[in-house]
C-alpha positions in Angstrom: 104.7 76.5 105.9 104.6 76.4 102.0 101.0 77.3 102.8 102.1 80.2 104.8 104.8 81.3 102.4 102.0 82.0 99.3 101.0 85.6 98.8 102.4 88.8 99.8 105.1 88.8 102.9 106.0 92.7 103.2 109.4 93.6 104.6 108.8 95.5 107.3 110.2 98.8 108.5 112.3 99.9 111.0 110.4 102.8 112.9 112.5 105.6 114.7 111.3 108.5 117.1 112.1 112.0 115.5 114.9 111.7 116.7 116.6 108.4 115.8 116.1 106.0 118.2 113.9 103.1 118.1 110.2 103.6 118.1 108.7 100.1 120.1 105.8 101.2 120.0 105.2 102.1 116.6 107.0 98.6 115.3 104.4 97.0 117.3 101.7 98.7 116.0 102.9 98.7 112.4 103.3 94.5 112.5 99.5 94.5 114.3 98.1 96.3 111.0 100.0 94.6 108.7 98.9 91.0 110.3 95.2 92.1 109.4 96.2 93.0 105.5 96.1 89.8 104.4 99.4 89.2 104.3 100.7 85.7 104.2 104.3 86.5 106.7 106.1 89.3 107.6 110.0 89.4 107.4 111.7 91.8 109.1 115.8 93.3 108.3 115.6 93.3 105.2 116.9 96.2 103.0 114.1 98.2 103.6 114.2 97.7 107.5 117.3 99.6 106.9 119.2 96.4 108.8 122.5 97.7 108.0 122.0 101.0 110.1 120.6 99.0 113.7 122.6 98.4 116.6 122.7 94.4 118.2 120.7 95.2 121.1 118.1 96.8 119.1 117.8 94.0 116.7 117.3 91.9 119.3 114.2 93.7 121.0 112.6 94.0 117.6 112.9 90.7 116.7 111.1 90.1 119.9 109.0 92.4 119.4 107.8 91.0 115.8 107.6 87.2 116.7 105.4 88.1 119.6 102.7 89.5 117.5 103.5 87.5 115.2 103.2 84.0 116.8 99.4 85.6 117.8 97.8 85.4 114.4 98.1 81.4 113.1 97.5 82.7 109.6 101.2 85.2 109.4 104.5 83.9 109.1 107.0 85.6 111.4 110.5 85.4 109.2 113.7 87.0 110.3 116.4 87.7 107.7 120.4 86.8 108.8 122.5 89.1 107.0 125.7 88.8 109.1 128.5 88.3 106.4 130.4 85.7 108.3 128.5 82.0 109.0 129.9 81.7 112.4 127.8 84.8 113.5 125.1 84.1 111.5 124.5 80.4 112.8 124.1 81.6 115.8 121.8 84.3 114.6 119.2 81.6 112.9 119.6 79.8 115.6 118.3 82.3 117.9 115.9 83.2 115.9 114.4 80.1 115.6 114.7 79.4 119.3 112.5 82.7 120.0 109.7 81.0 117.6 110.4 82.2 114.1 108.6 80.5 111.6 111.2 81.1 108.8 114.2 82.8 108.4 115.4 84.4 104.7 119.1 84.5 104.3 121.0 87.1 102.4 124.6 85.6 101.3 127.7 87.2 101.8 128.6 89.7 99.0 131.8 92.3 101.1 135.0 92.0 99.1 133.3 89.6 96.8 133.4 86.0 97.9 134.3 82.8 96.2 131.3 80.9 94.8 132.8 78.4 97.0 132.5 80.2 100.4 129.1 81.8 99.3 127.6 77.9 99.0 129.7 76.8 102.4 127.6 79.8 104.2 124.0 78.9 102.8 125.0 74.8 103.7 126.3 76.0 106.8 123.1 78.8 107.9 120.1 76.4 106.1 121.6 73.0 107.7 121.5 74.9 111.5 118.3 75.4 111.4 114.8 72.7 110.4 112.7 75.8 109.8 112.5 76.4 105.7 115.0 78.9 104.9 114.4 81.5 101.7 117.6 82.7 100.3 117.2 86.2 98.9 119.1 86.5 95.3 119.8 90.3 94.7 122.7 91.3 92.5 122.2 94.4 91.9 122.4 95.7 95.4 125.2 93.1 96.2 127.2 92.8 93.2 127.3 88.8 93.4 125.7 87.0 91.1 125.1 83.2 91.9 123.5 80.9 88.9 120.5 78.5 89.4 123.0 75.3 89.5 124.3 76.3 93.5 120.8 76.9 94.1 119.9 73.5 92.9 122.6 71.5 94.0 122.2 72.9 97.7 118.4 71.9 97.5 119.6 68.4 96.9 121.4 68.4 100.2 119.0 71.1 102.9 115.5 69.7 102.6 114.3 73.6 104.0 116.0 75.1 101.9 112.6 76.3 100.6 112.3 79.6 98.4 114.6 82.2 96.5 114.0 85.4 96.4 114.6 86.3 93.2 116.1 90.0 92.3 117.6 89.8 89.0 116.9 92.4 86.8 114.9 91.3 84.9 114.0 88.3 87.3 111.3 86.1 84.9 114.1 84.1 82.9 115.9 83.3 85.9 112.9 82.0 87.9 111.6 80.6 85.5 114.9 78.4 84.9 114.6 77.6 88.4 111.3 76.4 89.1 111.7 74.2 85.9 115.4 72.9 86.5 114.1 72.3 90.0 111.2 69.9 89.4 109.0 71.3 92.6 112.1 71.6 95.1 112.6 74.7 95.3 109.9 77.6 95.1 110.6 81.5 94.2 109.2 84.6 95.8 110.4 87.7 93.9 111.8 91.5 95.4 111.9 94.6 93.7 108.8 96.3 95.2 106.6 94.0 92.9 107.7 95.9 89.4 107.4 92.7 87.8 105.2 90.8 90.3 102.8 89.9 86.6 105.3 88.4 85.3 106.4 87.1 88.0 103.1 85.0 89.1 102.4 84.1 85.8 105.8 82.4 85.9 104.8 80.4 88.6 106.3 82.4 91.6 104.6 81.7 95.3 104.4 85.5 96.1 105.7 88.8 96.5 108.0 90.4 99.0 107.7 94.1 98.7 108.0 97.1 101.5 105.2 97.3 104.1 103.9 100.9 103.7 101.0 99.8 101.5 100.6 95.9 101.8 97.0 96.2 100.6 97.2 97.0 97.5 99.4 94.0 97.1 97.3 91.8 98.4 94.5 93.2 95.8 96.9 91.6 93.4 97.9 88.8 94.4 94.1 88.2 95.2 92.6 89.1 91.5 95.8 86.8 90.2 94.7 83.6 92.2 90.9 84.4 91.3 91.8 84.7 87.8 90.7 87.8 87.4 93.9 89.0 85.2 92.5 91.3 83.3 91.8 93.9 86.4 95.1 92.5 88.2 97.1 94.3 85.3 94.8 96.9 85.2 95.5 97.6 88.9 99.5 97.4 88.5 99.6 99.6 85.6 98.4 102.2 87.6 101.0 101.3 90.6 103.5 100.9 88.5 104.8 104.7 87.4 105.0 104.8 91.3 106.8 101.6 92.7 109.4 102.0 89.4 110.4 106.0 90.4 111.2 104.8 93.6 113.0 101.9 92.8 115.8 104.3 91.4 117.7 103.2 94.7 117.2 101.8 97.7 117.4 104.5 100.2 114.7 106.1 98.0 112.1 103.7 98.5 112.7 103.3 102.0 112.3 106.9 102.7 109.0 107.0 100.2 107.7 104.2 102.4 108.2 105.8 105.5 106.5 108.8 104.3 103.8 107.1 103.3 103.7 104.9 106.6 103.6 108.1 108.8 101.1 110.3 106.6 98.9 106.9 106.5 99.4 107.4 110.3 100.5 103.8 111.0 104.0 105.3 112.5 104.9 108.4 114.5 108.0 109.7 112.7 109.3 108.9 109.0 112.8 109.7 110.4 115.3 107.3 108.5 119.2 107.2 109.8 121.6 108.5 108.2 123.4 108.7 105.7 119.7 108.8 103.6 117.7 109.9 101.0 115.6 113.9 101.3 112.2 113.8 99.4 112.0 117.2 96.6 109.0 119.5 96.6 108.3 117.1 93.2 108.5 114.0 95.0 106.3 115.0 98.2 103.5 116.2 95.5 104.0 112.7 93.9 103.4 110.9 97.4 100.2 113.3 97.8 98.8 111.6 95.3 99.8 108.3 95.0 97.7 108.6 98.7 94.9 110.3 96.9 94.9 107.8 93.7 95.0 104.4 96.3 93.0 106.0 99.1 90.1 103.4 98.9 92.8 100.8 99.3 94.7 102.0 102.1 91.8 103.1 104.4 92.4 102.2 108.6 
């Protein structure tokens, strides 16, 4: 699994007919493309899959949905985030998910009406030890207003032998990885968020990959690939042009994810870009922009 975990490991969206309800068949044939990028896993309810606007049932059947594909290409991780605030549900959440043949899970901590660091590191021991599949713990305090230092992180390693990966989020996130990989001594590895705005740095710090949003996995795995070549030099070159892009729409979450689904449905890899609301509505200005961030990658993102 830390084989499967090095790379790029796109969140994946959460597809919807025009008219909000969930598209199956478009989630299938989203994960199907996006297990022949090159992509190392695929992780689905994350932020960008909009988790925190789905029903039960329908989490369920994607799930499903994802691991079945997922469990058909050796080479792709199939990871599920638990973002249930209480451990009780989410227990029995990982559980499940593992049951039905994930080969990861990532865990988002509890952040509503702002947790004791004590109950934050009782729900990580409680999720990580239900499970034996590794676990990646997703560290983002700017969209959950909890910040958690390095020493939890590295006294629950001691304990959870798959507790595996942080996701790292901080703003900026190189100090804090880097404090981590070092204080760690090899026990804990880091994947970092943010749409890749710092992925660079991030590498170069010694992080295992990238978790961004799925609408154009390529070009991230054209980075990752010229960084493990050693081809720097044209890996920079490569995210400087990105980069005007990925940091406009990382004003805000519901921005991105409505940018990605755009780009997702004029790249004709989903029926609608319909995103529930409450959400974000593209200007004339940031259509035009879309346009030609498609014109600018199009030898990248080609069927």
């Amino acid at each position: 699994m830390s084989r499967l975990l090095q790379g790029v490991i796109p969140i994946v969206a959460a597809t919807f007919t025009s008219d909000g309800k969930l598209d199956e068949d478009s989630l299938q044939s989203l994960v199907r493309h996006l297990a022949q990028t090159g992509a190392a896993g695929l992780t689905l309810f994350g932020l960008a899959t909009e988790f925190y606007k789905l029903t039960d049932a329908e989490r369920r059947r994607m799930q499903t949905i994802l691991l079945t594909e997922t469990n058909r290409y050796p080479h792709v991780a199939g990871i599920i985030s638990i973002t249930d605030h209480s451990w009780e549900v989410a227990v029995a959440r990982a559980r499940a998910a593992e049951a039905e043949g994930a080969d990861a899970l990532m865990l988002l901590p509890p952040f509503f009406l702002a947790p004791s660091d004590s109950a934050i590191l009782e729900h990580i021991r409680r999720v990580v030890g239900s499970v034996q599949i590794p676990v990646i713990v997703q560290y983002a305090p700017a969209q959950t207003g909890v910040r958690i230092g390095a020493e939890l992180f590295l006294r629950l390693c001691d304990e959870l032998p798959n507790l595996a990966y942080i996701k790292v989020e901080t703003q900026p996130p190189g100090r804090y990885l880097s404090d981590l990989l070092e204080r760690s001594g090899g026990r804990l590895q880091a994947l970092v968020g943010y749409a890749g705005v710092q992925m660079p740095d991030a590498l170069a710090r010694g992080a295992a990959g990238v978790q961004p949003g799925c609408s154009f996995t390529e070009i991230y795995v054209a980075l990752d690939r010229l960084f493990r070549c050693g081809d720097h030099v044209a890996m920079h070159g490569l995210h400087r042009r990105l980069l005007p892009y990925i940091s406009y729409w990382m004003q805000g979450v519901e921005l991105i994810i409505r940018a990605e689904k755009q780009i997702l449905y004029r790249r004709g890899l989903i029926a609608s870009a319909y995103c529930r609301h409450p959400a974000y509505v593209l200007d004339t200005a940031e259509e035009a922009q879309i346009t030609q961030f498609l014109e600018e990658f199009a030898p990248f993102l080609q069927p």
